[in-house]
C-alpha positions in Angstrom: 36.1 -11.5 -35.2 35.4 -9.6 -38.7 38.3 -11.4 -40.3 37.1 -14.8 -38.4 33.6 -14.6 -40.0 35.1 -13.9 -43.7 37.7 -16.9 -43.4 35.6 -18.8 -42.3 33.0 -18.6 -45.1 35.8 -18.5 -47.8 36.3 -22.4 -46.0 33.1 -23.4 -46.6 32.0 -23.4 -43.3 28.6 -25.1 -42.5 25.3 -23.7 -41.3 22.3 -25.2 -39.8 20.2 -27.5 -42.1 18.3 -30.4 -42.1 20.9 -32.7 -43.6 19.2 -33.8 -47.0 20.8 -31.6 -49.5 24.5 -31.9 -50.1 26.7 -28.9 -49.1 27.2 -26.3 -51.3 24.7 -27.2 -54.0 22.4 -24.1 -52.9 22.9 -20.5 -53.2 23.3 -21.3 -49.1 22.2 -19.3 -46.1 25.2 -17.6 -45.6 25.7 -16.6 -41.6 24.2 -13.5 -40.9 27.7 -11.6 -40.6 29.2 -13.0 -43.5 25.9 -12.1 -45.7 26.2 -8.4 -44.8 30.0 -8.0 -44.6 30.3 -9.4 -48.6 26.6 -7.2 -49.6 28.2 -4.1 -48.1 31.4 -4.6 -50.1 29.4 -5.6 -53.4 27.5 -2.7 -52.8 30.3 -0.2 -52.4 32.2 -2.1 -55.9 28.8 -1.2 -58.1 28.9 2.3 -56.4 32.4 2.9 -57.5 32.1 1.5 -60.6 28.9 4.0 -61.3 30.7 6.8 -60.2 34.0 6.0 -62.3 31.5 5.4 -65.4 29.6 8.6 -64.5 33.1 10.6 -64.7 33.8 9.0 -68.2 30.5 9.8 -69.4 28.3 7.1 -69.7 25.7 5.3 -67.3 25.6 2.4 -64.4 23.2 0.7 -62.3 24.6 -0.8 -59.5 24.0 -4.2 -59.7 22.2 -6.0 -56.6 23.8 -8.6 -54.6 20.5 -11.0 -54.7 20.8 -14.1 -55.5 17.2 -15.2 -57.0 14.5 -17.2 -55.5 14.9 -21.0 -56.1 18.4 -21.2 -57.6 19.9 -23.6 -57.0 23.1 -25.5 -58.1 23.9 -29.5 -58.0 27.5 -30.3 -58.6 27.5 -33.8 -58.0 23.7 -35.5 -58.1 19.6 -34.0 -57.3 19.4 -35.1 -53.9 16.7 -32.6 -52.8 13.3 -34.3 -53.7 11.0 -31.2 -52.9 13.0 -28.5 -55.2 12.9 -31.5 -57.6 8.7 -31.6 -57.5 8.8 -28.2 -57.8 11.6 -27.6 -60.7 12.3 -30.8 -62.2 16.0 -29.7 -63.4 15.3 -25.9 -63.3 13.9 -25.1 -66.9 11.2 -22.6 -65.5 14.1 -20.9 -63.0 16.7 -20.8 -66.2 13.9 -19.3 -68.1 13.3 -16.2 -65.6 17.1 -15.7 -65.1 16.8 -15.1 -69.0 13.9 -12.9 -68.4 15.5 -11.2 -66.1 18.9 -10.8 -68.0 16.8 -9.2 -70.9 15.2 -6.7 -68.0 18.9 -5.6 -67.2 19.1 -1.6 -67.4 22.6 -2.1 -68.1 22.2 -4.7 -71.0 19.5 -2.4 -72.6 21.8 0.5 -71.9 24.9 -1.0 -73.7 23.0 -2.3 -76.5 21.5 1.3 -77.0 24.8 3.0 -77.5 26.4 3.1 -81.2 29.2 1.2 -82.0 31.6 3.6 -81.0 30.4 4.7 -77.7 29.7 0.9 -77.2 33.7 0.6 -77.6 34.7 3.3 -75.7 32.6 2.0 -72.9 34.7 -0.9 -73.1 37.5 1.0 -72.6 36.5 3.3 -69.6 34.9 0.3 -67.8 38.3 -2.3 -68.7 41.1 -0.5 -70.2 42.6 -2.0 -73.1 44.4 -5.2 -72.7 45.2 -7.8 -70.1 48.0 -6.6 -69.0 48.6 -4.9 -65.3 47.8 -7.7 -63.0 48.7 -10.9 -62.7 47.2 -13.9 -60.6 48.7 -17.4 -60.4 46.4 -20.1 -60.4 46.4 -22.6 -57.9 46.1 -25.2 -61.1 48.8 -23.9 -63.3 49.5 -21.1 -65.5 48.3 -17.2 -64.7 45.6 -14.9 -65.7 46.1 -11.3 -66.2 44.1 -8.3 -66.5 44.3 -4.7 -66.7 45.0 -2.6 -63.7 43.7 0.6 -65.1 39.5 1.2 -66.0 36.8 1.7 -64.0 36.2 -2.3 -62.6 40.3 -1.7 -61.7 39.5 1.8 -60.0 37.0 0.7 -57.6 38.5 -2.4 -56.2 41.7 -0.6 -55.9 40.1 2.2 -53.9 38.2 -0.1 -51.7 41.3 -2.7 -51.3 44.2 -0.8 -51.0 46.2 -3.1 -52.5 44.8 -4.4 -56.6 47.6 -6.8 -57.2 47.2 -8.5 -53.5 43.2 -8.7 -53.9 43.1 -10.2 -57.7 45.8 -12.8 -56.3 43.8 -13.8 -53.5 40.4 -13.6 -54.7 41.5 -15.1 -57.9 42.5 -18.2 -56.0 40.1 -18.6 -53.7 37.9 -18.3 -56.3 39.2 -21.1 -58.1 39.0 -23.4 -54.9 35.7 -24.2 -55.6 36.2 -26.3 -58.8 38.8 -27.6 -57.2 37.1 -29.3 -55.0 34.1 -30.6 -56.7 36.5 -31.9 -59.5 38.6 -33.8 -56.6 34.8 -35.7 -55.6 34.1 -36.5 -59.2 37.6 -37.9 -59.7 37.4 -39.9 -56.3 37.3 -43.5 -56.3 34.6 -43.7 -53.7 31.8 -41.2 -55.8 32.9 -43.2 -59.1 31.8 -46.4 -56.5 28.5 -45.0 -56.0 28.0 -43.4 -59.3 27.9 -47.0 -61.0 25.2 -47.9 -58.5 23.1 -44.8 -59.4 23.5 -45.3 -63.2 22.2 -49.1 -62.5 19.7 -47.6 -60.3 18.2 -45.1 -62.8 18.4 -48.2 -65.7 16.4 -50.3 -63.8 13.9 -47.1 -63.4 13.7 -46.8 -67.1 16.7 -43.8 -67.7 19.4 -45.2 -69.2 22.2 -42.5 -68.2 25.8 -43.1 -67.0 25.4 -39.6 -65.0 23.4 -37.1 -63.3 25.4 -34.8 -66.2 23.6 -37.2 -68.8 20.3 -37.1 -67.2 20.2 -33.4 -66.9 21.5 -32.6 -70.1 18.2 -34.9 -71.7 16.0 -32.6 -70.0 17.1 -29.5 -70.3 18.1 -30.0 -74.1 18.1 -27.2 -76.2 16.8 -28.7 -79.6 14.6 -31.9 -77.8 13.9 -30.9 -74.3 11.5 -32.9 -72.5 7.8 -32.1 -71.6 7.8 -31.3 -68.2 5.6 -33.6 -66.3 8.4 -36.1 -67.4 11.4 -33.6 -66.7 10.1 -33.8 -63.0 9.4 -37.5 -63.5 13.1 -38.0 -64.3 14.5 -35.6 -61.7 12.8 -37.5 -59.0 14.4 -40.7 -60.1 17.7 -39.0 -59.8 16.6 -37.8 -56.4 15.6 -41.4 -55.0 18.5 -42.9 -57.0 20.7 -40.7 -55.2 19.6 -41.6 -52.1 19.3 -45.5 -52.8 22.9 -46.0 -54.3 24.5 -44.0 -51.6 25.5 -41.4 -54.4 24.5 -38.3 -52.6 25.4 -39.5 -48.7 29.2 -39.7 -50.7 29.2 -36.8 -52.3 28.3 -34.8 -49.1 30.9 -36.6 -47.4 33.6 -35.9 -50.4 32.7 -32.4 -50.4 33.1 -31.8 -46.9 36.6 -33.7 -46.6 38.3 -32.7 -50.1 37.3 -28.9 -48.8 38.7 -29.3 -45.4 41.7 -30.4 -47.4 41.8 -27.3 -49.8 41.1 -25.0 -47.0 44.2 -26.0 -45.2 46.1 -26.0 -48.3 45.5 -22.6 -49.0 44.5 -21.2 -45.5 46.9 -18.5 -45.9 45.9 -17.3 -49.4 42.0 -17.5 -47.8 43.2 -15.5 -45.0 45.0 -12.7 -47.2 41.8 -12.4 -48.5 40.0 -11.8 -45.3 42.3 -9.3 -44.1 41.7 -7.4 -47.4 37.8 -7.4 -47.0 38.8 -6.5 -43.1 40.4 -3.5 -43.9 38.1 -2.7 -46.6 34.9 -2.3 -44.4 35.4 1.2 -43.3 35.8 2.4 -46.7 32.7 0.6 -47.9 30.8 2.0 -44.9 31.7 5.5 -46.3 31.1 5.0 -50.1 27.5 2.9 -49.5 26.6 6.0 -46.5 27.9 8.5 -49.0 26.5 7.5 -52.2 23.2 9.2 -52.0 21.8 6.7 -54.1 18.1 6.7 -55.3 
């Protein structure tokens, strides 16, 4: 059933909605199951990686698996007309994650360190080098990294098997662009897309595509004020809606992932049997960890 929950997630798999936003463009509600089975093994990784670090002599804070409040991400087209009142394009949530990032304990701890701890920090937590495993991508060519440091150490002990998990994760991993590049490079969302760009003309915002229109308002040297960032977001949102654009794009999404899903069900399977069989251990590290 464990294994079930996990493959089924790595597929995409839907969960209940109202039907306005486009799959996948939120950090979603991930079934119950599935949330606690992948926070239980992110939380035994950033235990084991503090405890490695700890051994080589220099600090870690685990790291917590929560995604923030209001994130959210829009591969194809703003479809969602309330997040877009509240966000415009998400200059007020990018500035917070920055906030936050400059809050890291980890960051401020790194940055504390002279050069040459700083380097050998590097080393404990990465090794030297790319070289130990190997992963294939599913679009050509490879990626390698090492199997020895800290990072290497933990998934190892809480895997079993390193090369298996960077091979399977690694790919499934990759599925996702995948499969929004297959929408944006099918005929039917380049249909629609045309009507949305004449849409969002006719509305006074001359931009060929959503990309276009978000890249005006969130620009780094000429942003835009941000009564008329919202202003311009809610024309994307009821251009969406009006050229089809955003019915398409869920439709797109949902078949061209069926379609990757099959393709690779038995690479997405490898890695559910990996998380599986790594449950128990990550019961024991996260119940054992004593943590503050």
């Amino acid at each position: 059933m464990v294994v079930f929950v996990i493959a089924t997630a790595a597929c995409w798999g839907r969960w209940p909605g109202d039907g306005t936003e486009s799959p996948r463009t939120a950090h979603a509600p991930r079934h119950g199951s599935t949330a606690r089975i992948e926070r239980l093994l992110h939380d035994a990784e950033q235990l084991l990686l503090r405890t490695c670090m700890r051994r080589a002599g220099f600090d870690y804070r685990p790291v917590p698996d929560e995604p923030g409040t209001g994130e959210r991400d829009f591969p194809y087209v703003l479809d969602d007309s309330a997040w877009a009142s509240r966000h415009g394009y998400g200059r007020d949530l990018q500035q917070r994650l920055r906030e936050r990032a400059r809050r890291d304990p980890n960051g401020a701890y790194f940055r504390s360190l002279s050069a040459p701890r700083r380097a050998q920090a590097l080393l404990a937590a990465n090794e030297p080098g790319p070289r130990g495993v190997s992963a294939t991508l599913p679009t050509g060519g490879a990626v390698q990294r090492s199997d020895h440091g800290c990072v290497s150490d933990g998934q190892r002990r809480l895997y079993g098997d390193l090369q298996a998990w960077f091979q399977a994760s690694t790919t499934v991993h990759a599925l996702d662009a995948m499969r929004r590049a297959r929408v944006v490079a099918d005929h039917r969302y380049a249909r629609d897309l045309a009507v949305w760009a004449q849409c969002m003309r006719s509305a006074g915002h001359p931009y060929a595509s959503p990309g276009q229109a978000r890249a005006a308002a969130l620009s780094g040297t000429d942003p835009l004020p941000r009564a008329r960032e919202t202003a311009l977001a809610l024309a994307e949102v009821r251009c969406a809606v009006r050229s089809g654009l955003a019915g398409t794009a869920r439709e797109l999404d949902a078949r061209h992932g069926a379609a990757l899903c099959r393709q690779y069900r038995s690479t997405i399977a490898e890695k559910a049997r990996l998380q599986t069989e790594a449950l128990p251990r990550a019961r024991a590290v996260v119940s054992g960890s004593g943590r503050p």
